[in-house]
C-alpha positions in Angstrom: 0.0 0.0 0.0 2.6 3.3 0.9 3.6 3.0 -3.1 0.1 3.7 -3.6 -0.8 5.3 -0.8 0.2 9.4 -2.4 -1.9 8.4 -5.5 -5.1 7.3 -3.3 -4.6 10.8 -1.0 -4.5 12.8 -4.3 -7.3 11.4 -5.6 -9.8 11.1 -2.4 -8.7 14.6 -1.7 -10.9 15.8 -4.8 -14.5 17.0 -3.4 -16.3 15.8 -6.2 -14.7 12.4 -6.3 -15.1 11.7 -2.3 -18.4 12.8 -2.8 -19.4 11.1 -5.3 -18.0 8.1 -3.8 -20.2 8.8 -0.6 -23.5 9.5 -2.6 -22.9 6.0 -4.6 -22.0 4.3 -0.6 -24.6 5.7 1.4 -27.2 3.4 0.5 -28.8 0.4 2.3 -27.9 -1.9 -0.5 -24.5 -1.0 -0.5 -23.9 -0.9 3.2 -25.4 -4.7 3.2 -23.0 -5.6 0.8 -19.9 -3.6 2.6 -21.1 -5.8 6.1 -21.3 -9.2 4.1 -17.9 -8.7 3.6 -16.8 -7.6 6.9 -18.8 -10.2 8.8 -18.5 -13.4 6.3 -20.2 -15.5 8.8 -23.4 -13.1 8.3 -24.3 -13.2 12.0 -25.6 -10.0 13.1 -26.2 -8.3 10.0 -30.1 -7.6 9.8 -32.1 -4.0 9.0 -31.6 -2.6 12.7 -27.7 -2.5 11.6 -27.9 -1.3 8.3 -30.3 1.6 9.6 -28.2 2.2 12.7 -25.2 3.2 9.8 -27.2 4.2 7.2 -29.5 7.1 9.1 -26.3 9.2 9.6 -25.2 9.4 5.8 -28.6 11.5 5.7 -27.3 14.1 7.8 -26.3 17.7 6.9 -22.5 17.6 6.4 -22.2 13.8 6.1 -20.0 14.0 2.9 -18.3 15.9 4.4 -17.4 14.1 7.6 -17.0 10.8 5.0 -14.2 12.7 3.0 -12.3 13.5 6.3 -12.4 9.9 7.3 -10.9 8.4 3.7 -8.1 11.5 4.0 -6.9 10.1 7.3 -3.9 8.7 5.1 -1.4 11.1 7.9 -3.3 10.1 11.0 -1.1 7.6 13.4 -1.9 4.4 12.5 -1.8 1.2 14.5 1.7 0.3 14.0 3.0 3.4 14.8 1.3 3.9 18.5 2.0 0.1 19.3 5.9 0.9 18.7 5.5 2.9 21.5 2.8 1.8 23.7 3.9 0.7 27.2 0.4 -0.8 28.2 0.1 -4.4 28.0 -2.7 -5.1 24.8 -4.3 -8.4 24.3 -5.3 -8.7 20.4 -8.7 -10.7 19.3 -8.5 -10.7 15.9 -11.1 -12.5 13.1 -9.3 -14.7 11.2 -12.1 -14.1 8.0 -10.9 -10.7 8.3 -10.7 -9.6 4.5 -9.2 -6.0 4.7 -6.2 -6.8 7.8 -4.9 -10.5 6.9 -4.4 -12.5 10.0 -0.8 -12.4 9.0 -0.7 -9.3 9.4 -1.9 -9.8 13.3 0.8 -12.7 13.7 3.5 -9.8 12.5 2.2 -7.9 14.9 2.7 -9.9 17.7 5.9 -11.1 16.9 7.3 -7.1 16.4 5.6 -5.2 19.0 6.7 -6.2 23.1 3.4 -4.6 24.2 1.2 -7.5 22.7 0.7 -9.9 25.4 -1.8 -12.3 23.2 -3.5 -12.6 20.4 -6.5 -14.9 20.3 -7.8 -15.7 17.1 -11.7 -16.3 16.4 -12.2 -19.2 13.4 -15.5 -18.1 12.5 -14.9 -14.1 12.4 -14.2 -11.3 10.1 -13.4 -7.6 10.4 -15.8 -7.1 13.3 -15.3 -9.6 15.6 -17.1 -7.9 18.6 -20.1 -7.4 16.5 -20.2 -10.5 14.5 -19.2 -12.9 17.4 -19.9 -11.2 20.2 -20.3 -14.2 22.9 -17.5 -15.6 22.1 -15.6 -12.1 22.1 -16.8 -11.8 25.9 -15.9 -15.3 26.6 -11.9 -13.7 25.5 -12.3 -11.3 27.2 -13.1 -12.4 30.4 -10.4 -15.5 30.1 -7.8 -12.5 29.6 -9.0 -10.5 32.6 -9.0 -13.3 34.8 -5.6 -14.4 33.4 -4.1 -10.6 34.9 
């Protein structure tokens, strides 16, 4: 992605591009489709979660706020604050995840000292704590009790 990543930022930068790209995202159909990807087991997804995401693309200024999100390309990202995090983290990570590879997880925990664990759920994608949420708690409560 960073040979890319300059092209991308010029291009999402354009107004009438990111716009254009929210107008064309902000609809029900489309945010189905966007969850059925990010939760590949399909548990969870149903109207009440398409409406809870969908309603606030109708608001005044929602293009707006959708452009700032897709221009975060100089924000810190998560590789760069767990090079320097001194907390103790605990990763749960879905192993269906198809935008961050569970390789990319294993790395992870391999580079940076501060990851303590990383449990991986079978069954999960992107969202894990939406998608599989019992067994998410279960986790977490075996890695409390484990402090």
């Amino acid at each position: 992605m960073a040979w890319i990543r300059p092209l991308l930022k010029t291009l999402v930068s354009q107004r009438w591009l990111s716009t254009a790209l929210f107008r064309n995202a902000a609809r029900p159909r489309v945010i189905r489709s966007v969850l059925k990807q990010a939760y590949p087991s399909g548990n969870n997804i149903d109207d009440q979660l398409v409406e809870l995401l969908y309603k606030p693309t109708q608001r005044p200024g929602a293009a707006e706020a959708f452009r700032g999100f897709i221009n975060l390309f100089n924000d810190h990202l998560a590789p760069d604050l767990l090079d320097h995090l001194q907390q103790p983290v605990d990763l749960i990570w879905g192993q269906k995840d198809p935008w961050e590879p569970i390789a990319e997880a294993q790395e992870w925990a391999k580079r940076f000292s501060c990851i303590q664990s990383l449990k991986i759920l079978t069954d999960a994608g992107h969202c894990p704590h939406d998608e599989s949420p019992e067994q998410v708690n279960i986790e977490l409560i075996n890695m409390i009790k484990s402090r």
